[in-house]
C-alpha positions as CSV (number, residue, x, y, z in Angstrom):
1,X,26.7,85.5,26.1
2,X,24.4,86.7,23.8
3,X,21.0,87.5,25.0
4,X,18.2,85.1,25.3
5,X,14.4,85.9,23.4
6,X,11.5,85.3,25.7
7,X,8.8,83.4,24.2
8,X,6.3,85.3,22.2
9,X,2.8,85.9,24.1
10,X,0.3,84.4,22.0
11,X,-2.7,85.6,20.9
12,X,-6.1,83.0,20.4
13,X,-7.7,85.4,17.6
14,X,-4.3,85.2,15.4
15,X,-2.8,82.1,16.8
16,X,-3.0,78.7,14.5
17,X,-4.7,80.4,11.2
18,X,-1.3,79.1,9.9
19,X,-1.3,75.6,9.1
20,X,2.0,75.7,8.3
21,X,2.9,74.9,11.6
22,X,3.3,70.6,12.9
23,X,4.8,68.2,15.3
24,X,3.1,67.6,18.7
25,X,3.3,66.3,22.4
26,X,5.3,67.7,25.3
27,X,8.6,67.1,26.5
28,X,9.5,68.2,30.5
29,X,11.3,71.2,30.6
30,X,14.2,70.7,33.4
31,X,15.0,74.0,33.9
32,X,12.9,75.4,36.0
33,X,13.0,73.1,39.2
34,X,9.5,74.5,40.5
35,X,7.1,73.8,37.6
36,X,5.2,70.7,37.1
37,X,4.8,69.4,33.4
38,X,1.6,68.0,32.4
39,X,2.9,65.2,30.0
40,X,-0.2,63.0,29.2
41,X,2.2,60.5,28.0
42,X,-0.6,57.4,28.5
43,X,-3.5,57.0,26.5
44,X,-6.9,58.0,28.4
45,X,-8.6,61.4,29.1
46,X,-7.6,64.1,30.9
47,X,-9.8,67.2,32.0
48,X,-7.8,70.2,32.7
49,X,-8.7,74.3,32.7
50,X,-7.2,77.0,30.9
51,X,-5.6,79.9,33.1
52,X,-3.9,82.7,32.0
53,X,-1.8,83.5,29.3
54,X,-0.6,81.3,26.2
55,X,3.1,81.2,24.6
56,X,4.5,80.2,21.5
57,X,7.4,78.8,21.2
58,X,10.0,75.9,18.8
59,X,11.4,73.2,20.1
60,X,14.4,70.6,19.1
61,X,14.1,67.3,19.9
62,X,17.2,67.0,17.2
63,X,20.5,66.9,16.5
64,X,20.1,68.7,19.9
65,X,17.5,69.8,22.6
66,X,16.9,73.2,22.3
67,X,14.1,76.1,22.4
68,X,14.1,78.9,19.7
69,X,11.7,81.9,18.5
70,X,10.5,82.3,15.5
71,X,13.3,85.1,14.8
72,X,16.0,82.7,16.0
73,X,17.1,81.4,12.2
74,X,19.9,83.0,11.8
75,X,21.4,82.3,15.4
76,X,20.7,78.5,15.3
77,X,22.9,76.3,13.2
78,X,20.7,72.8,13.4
79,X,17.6,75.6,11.7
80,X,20.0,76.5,9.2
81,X,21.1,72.9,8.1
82,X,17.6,72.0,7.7
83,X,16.9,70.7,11.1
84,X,13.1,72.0,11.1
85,X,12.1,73.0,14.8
86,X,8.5,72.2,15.2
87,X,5.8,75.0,16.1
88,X,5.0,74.7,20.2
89,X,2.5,76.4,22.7
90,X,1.9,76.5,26.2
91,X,-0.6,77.2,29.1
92,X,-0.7,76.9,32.6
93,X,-3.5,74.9,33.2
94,X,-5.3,73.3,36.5
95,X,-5.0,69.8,35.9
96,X,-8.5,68.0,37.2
97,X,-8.0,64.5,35.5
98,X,-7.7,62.8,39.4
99,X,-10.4,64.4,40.9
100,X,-12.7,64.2,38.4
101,X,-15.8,63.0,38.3
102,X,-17.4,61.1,35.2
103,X,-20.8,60.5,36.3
104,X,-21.3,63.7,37.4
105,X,-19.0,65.6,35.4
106,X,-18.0,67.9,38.0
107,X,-14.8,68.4,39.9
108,X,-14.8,66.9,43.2
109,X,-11.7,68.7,44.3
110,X,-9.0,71.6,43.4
111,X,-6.5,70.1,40.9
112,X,-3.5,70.6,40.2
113,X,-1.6,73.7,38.7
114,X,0.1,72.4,35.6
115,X,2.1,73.4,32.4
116,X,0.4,71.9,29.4
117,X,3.1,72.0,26.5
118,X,1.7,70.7,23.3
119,X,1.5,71.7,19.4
120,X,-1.4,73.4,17.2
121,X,-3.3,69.8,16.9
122,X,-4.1,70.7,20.3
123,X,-4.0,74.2,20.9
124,X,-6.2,74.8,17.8
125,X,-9.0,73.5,19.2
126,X,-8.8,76.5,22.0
127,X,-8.4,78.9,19.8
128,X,-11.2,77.9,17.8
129,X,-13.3,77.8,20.7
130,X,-12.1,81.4,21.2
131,X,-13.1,82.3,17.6
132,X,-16.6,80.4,17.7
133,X,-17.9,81.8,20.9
134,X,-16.1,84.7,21.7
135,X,-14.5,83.6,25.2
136,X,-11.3,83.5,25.8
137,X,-10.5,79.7,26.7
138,X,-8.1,80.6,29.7
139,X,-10.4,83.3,31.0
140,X,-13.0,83.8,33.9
141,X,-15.4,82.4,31.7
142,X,-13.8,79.7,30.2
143,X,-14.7,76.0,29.7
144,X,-12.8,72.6,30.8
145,X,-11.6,70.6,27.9
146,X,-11.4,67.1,28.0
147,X,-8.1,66.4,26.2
148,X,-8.5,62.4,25.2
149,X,-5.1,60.9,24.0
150,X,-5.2,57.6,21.6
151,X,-1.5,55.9,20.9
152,X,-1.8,53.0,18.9
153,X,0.7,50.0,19.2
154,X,3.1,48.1,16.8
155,X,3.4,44.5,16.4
156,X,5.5,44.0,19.8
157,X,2.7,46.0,21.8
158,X,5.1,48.9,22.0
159,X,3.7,52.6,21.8
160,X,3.5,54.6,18.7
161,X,4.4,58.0,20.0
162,X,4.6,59.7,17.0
163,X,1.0,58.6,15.7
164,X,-0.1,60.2,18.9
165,X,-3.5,61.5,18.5
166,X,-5.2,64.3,20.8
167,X,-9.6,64.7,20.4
168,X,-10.4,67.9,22.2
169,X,-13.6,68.5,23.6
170,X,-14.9,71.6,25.7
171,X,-17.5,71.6,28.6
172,X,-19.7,74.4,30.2
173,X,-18.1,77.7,31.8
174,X,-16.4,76.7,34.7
175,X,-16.1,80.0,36.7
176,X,-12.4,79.5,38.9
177,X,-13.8,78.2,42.1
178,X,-12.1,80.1,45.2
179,X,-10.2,77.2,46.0
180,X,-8.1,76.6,43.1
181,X,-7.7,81.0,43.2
182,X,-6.1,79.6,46.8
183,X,-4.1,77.2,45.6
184,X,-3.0,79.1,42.6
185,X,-1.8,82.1,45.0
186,X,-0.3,80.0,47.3
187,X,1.4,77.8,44.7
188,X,3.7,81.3,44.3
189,X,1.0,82.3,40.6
190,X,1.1,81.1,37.4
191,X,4.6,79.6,35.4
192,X,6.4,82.2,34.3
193,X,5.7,81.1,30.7
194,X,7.8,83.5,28.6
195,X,10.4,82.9,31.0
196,X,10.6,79.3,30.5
197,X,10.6,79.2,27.7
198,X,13.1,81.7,26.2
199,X,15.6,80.8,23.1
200,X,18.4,78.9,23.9
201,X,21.7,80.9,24.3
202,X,23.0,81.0,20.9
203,X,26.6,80.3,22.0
204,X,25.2,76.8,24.0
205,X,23.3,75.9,20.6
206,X,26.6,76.8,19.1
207,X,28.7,74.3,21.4
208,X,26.1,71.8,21.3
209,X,26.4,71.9,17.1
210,X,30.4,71.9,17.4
211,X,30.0,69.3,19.5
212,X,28.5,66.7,16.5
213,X,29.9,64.4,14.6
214,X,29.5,65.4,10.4
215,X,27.0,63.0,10.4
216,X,24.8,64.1,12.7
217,X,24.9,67.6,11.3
218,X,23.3,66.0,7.7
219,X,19.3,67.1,8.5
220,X,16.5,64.4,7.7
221,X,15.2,64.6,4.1
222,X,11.1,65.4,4.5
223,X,8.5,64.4,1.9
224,X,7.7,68.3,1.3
225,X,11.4,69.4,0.6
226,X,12.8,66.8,-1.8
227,X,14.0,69.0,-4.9
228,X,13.5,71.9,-3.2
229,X,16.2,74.5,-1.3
230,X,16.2,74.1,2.6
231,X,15.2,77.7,3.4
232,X,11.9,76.2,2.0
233,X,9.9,75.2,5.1
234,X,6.8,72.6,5.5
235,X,3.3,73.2,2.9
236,X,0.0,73.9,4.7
237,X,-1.2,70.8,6.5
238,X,-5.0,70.4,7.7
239,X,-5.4,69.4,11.3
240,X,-8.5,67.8,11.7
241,X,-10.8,69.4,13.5
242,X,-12.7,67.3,16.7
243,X,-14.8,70.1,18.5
244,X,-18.6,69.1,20.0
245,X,-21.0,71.6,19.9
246,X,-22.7,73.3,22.7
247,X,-24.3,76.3,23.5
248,X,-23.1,80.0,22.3
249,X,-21.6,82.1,25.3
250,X,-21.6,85.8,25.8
251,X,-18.5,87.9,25.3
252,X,-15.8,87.2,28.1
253,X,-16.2,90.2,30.3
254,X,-13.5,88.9,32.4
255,X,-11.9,91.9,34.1
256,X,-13.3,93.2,37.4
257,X,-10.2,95.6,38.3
258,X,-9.5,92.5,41.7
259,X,-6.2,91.4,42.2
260,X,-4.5,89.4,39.5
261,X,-2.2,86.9,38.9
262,X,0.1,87.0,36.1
263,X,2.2,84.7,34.1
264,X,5.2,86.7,34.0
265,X,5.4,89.7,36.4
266,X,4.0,92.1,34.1
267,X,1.0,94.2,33.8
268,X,-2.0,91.9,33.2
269,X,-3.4,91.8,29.7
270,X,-7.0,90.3,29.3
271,X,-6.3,86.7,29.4
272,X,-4.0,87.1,32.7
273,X,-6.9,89.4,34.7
274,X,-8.1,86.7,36.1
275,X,-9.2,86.6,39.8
């Protein structure tokens, strides 16, 4: 069995410049029985914090389900038919939507430790929140975002998933209270991110091709590629950018030398040094 790439450790300075990078929304990963899924998969708003480290990751939803790495091409035969897997990131995060509360705009409770799994349309906004004020978004002195989710309906009053649209909008600083630092020990610490999300064993993603019929192997035509080879991959696109303003922070001094708790059993970095 060949060996399996961990997801790549992201980085909010560096992350999303790259327009060049589409599709969105989260599917549950079933691998990991322990971790919870945020999937926002009804239209409304949701508040949720930033902890920790971010990864980045691809994802196929077609001709099979399966994650890869960016260096993954030449091990994955549905990449090298012209099956484009779509740029993905995640982030534990503690989910406040249920204990939220709108007049006040406080959390009246601890939340929920969560995996947010989404694409750049939403993790862009974090990372230009990074770039604009100088605080890391999962730090100590990071903001909740309010992540409001619009899917429009057809005719029959059926969902539009794939015209999904996600406006991001950050609060103040919300220092980690020493409940949800409780709950997040006692929860057993952060997802193992780069764990859960390592590539696909190239042998399963082999059987999984072999296992096709010829016509599911024939990849899609997209607007971008017509005439052009299929090593070619997707233009720039613009995300739209939905960000309010609000005051300028300080830089994130967010490292006091206490105990930390880390996404994947490694030293802490500056986004894990949390607590």
């Amino acid at each position: 069995m060949t060996e399996q790439r961990k997801a790549a450790k992201g980085n909010w300075d560096e992350d999303f410049k790259d327009e060049n990078k589409e599709g969105d929304g989260g599917a549950e990963n079933k691998d990991f029985r322990k971790a919870r899924f945020s999937s926002m998969s009804k239209p409304g708003k949701y508040v949720v914090r930033l902890v920790g480290d971010h990864v980045n990751f691809r994802k196929h939803f077609k001709p099979y389900i399966a994650k890869v790495q960016d260096g993954d091409k030449d091990i994955d035969p549905a990449w090298q038919a012209g099956f484009y897997p779509p740029q993905k990131s995640a982030v534990n995060i503690i989910n406040k939507t249920d204990v939220w509360d709108w007049n006040k705009m406080e959390a009246t409770g601890t939340g929920t430790l969560e995996i947010l799994e989404k694409g750049p349309s939403v993790f862009k906004h974090f990372a230009n929140y990074k770039g604009i004020f100088n605080v890391i978004p999962s730090g100590k002195k990071g903001p909740d975002f309010i992540i409001e989710v619009k899917i429009p309906k057809d005719e029959k009053g059926e969902y539009i998933r794939l015209k999904t649209e996600y406006l991001v909008t950050h609060l103040k600083e919300a220092p980690f209270t020493e409940e949800e630092i409780k709950m997040i020990k006692e929860d057993g610490g952060l997802f193992p991110l780069q764990e859960i999300y390592k590539s696909t064993p190239a042998d399963k993603m082999q059987e999984m091709w072999d296992a096709l019929s010829d016509a599911q192997k024939v990849a899609p035509k997209r607007d971008w590629d017509k005439d052009k080879p299929k090593t070619e991959e997707a233009p720039s696109k613009k995300v739209e950018e939905k960000m309010e303003d609000s005051p300028a922070d300080s830089g994130d001094d967010l490292f006091d030398g206490e105990e930390t708790v880390t996404s994947d059993g490694s030293d802490a970095d500056d986004s894990a040094e949390l607590f």
